[in-house]
C-alpha positions in Angstrom: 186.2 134.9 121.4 187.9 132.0 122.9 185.4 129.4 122.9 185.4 125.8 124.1 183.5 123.1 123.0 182.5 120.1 125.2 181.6 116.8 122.8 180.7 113.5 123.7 182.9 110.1 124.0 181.1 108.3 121.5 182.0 109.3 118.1 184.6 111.8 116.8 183.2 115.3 116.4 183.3 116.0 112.9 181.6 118.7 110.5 180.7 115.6 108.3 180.6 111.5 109.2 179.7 109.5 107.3 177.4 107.5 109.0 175.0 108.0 112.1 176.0 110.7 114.0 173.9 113.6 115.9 175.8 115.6 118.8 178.8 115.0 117.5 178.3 116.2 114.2 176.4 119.6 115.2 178.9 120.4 117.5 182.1 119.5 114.6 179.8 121.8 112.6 179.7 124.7 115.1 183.6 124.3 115.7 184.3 124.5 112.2 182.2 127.7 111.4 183.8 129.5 114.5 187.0 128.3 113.6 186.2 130.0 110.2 185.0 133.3 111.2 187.6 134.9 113.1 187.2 133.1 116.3 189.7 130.5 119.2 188.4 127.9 119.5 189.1 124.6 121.6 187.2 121.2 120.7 187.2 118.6 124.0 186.3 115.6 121.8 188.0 112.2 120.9 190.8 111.4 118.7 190.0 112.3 114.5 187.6 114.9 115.6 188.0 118.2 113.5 191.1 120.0 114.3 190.5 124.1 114.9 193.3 126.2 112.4 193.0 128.8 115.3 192.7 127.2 118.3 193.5 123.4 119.1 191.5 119.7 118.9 191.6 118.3 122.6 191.6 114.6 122.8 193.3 111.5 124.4 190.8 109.0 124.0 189.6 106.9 121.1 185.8 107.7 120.1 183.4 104.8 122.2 182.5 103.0 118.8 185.9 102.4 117.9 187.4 101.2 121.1 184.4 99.2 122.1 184.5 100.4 125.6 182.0 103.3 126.8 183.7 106.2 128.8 181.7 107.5 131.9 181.2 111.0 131.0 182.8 112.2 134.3 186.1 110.2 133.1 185.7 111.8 130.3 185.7 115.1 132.1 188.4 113.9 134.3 191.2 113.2 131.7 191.0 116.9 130.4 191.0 118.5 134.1 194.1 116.3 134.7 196.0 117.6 132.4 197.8 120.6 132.8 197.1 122.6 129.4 193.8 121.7 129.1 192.7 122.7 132.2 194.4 126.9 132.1 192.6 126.9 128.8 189.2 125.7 130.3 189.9 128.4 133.4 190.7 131.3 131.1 187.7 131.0 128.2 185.6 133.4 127.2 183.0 130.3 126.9 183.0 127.0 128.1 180.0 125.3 126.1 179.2 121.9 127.5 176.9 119.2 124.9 178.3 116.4 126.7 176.6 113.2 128.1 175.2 114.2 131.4 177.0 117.6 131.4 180.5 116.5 133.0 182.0 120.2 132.4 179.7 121.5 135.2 181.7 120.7 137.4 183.6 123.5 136.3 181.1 126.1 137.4 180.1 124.5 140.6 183.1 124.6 141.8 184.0 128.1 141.2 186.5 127.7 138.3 184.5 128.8 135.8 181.4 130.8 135.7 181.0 131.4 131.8 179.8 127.9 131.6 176.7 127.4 129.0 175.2 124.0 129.4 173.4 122.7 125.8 170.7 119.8 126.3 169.9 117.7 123.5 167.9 114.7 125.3 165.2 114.4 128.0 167.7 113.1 130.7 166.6 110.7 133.9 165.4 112.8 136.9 168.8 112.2 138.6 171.1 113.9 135.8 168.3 117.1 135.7 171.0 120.0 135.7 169.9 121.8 139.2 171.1 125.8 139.2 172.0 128.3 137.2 173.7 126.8 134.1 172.9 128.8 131.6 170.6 126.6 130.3 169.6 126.2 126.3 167.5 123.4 125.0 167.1 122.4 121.3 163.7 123.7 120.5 161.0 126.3 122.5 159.2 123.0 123.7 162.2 121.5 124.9 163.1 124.3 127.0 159.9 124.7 128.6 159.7 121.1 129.5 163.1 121.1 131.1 162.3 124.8 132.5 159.3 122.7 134.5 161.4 119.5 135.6 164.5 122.1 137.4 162.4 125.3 137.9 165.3 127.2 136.0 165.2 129.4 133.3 166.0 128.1 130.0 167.0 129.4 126.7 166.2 128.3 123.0 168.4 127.5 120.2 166.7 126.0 118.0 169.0 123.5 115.8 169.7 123.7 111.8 171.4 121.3 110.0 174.5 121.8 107.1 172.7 122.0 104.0 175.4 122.0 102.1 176.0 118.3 102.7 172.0 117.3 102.0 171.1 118.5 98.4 168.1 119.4 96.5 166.3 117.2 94.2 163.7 118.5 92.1 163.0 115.0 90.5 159.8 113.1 90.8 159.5 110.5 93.7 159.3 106.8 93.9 156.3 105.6 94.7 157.9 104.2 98.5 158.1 105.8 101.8 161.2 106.1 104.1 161.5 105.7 108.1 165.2 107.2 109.4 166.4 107.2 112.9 168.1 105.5 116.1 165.9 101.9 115.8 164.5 103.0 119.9 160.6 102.2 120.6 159.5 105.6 120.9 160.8 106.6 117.6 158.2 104.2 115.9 159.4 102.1 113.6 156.9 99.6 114.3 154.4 101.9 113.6 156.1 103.0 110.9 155.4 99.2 109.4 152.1 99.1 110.6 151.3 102.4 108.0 153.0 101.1 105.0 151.4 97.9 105.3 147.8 99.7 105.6 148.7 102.3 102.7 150.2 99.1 100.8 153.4 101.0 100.2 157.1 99.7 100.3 159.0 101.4 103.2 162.3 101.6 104.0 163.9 100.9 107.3 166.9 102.8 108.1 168.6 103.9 111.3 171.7 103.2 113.4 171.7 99.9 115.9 174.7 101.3 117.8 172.9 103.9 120.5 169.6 101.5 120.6 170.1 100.2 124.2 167.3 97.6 123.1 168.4 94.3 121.6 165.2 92.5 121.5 163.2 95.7 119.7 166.0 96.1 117.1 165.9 92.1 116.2 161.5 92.7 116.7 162.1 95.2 113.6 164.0 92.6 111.3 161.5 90.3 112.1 158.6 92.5 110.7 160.2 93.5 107.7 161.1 89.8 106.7 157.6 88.9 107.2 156.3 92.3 105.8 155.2 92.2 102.0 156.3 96.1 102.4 158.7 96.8 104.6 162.3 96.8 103.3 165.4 96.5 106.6 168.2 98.6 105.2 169.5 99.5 108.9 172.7 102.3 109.2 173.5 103.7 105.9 176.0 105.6 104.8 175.5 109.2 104.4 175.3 109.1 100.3 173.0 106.6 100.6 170.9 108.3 103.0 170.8 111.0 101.3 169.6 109.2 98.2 167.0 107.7 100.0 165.7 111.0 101.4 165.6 112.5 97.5 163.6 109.2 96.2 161.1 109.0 99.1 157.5 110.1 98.3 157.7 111.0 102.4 159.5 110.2 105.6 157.3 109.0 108.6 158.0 109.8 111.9 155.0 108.4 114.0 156.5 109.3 117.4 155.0 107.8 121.0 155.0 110.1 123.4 153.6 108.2 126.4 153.8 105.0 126.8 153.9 102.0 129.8 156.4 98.8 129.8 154.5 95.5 130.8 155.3 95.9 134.7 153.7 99.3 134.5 156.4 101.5 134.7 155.6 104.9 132.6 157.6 107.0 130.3 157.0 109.6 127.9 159.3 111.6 125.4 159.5 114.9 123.8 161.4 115.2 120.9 163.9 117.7 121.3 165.0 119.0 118.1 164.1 115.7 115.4 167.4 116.2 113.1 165.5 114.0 110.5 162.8 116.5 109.8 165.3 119.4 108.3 167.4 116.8 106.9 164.9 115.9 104.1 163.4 119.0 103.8 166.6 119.9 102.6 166.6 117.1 99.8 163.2 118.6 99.2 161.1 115.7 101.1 158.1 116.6 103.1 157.9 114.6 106.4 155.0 113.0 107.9 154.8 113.4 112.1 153.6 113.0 115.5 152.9 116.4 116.2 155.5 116.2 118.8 158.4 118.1 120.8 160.9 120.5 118.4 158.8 118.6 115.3 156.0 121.0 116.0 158.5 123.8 115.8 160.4 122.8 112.1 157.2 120.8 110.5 154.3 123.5 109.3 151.2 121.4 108.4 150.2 121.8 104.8 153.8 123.3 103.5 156.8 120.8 104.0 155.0 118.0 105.4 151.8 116.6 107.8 151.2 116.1 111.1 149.2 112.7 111.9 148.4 111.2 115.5 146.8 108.0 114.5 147.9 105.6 111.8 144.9 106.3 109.8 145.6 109.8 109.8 148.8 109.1 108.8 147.2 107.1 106.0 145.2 110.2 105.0 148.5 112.3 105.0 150.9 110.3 102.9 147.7 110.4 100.0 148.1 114.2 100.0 151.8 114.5 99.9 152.0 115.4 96.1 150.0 118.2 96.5 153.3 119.9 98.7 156.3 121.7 96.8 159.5 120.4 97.1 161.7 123.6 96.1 159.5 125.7 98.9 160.1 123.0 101.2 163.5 123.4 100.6 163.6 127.2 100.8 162.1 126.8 104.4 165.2 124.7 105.7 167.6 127.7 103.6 165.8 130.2 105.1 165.5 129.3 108.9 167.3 125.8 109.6 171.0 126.3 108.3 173.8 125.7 110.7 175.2 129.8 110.0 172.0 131.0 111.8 172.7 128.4 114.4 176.2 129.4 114.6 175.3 133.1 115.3 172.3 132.7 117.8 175.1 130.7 119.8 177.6 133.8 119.2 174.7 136.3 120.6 173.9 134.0 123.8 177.9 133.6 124.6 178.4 137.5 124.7 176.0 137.4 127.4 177.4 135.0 129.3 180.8 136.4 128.9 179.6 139.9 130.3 178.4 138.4 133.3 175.0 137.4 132.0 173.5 134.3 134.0 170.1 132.1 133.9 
């Protein structure tokens, strides 16, 4: 197939970066196995992102990170329908397969240029970016997709994400007796409450996660704050991806204690669902049980009991991270082998882009 691949402007889409990453690495990942199994395929990224051996790496703008200057996603867009090559190659796909920021390549089917369009949502977005039609739809987990199936009253697909495995290995060897929170530093990820366990369980935690994609100053520089004043809690911040990965293998546990509803101090409300959580498979595959909020695409990759806990109040969290030696960390990494990898992703994708190129819509 001749398959195009929308990124996003903020980092170059690689297999592997090392350091934070999330769209941009799943969808270097999914070029590179396509590329490698027999298929054309054409990357819209940034500059240094992976280059297809069959096919070609579509870029003319430095990643957001490096030039310091975000790109509107419809720029983005724009600089790639300007140019001549770029846009016959969009026109003439098999699939055009859009995990941008805000979904700039739909343009392309709204307008009539191209209708194998498959639009891939890895956030809950602002009610004004909601994708409204028939997109193709496909969220990140089965919870996902039914939340955004009742925001735009359009059908939605599943693919539920993996991660490399090859990249996070296996450790058999006892754990330190410390926990580990990983993630974007963001207030309904729950570091805070992250602290506010180790401190009752009178554990050391670690703090990591990248500041770049925050969007909250004062809640990042909150964080430091705790952990200098906490007798447990240990700011590491981004990490390189050897390190994280050592920290997954030495962790008794990761915590994720998630907020899922919550109201800023004029009243305004928000809530989140979690639409894939990369973390969860990413330790697993190190052989580290996680302990959750029993929320969004978590519900779907954590099985209570087997590779991890789920735990609504910080008590119960308490209660969970006390039981976490009774798990098995080689079945807990068979479960990510067996169901998470990024070759099953790769080939669900495969399946769901025939249909679209026969003339399948949803």
């Amino acid at each position: 197939m001749k398959i195009c691949l929308a990124s996003t402007s903020a980092l170059e889409s690689l297999p592997f970066r090392d350091g934070y990453a999330g769209i941009e690495t799943y969808v270097g990942c999914l070029a590179k196995w396509f590329d490698e199994h027999g298929h054309e395929v054409h990357l819209f990224a940034t500059e240094n992102s992976y280059k297809p051996k069959n096919g070609k790496l579509h870029a003319f703008r430095k990643a957001d990170v490096i030039s310091g200057q975000p790109t509107h996603p419809q720029q983005f867009f724009q600089d790639f329908w300007d140019d001549a090559e770029c846009r016959d190659i969009l026109r003439s796909a098999d699939i055009v397969n859009d995990h941008g920021h805000y979904h700039p390549f739909k343009f392309l089917k709204i307008n009539g240029f191209q209708h194998r369009y498959m639009l891939s949502l890895h956030s809950m977005i602002p009610d004004k970016f909601l994708p409204q039609g028939k997109f193709c739809n496909v969220g990140q987990s089965f919870l996902h997709s039914r939340w955004m199936a009742k925001f735009t009253n359009e059908e939605w697909r599943t693919i539920l994400e993996g991660v490399n495995i090859d990249v996070y290995p296996f450790s058999g060897e006892e754990r330190e007796n410390r926990l580990l929170w990983v993630s974007r530093i963001w207030y309904p990820k729950g570091p805070d409450r992250a602290i506010n366990i180790a401190e009752k369980v009178k554990m050391p935690i670690d703090i990591v996660g990248g500041e770049k994609f925050h969007g909250d100053d004062k809640f990042v520089e909150h964080i430091k704050e705790r952990c200098e004043k906490s007798d447990y809690a240990n700011y590491i911040g981004e990490v390189d991806h050897k390190t994280k990965v050592n920290l997954y293998q030495k962790a008794k546990a990761v915590l994720l204690p998630l907020r899922t509803h919550w109201n800023d101090p004029d009243g305004t409300e928000h809530f989140w669902v979690e639409p894939f959580g990369m973390i969860a498979p990413e330790a697993n595959a190190c052989g580290t049980p996680i302990i959750c909020s029993p929320n969004g695409g978590l519900m779907e990759t954590v099985t209570h009991g087997y590779n991890g806990f789920f735990a609504n109040t910080e008590d119960e969290f308490v209660s969970a991270i006390r039981k976490v030696d009774e798990l098995n960390h080689f079945s807990i990494r068979k479960r990510v082998e067996d169901y998470l990898t990024i070759d099953r992703v790769a080939k669900d994708f495969i399946i769901l882009y025939e249909e679209v190129a026969n003339g399948k819509e949803w």
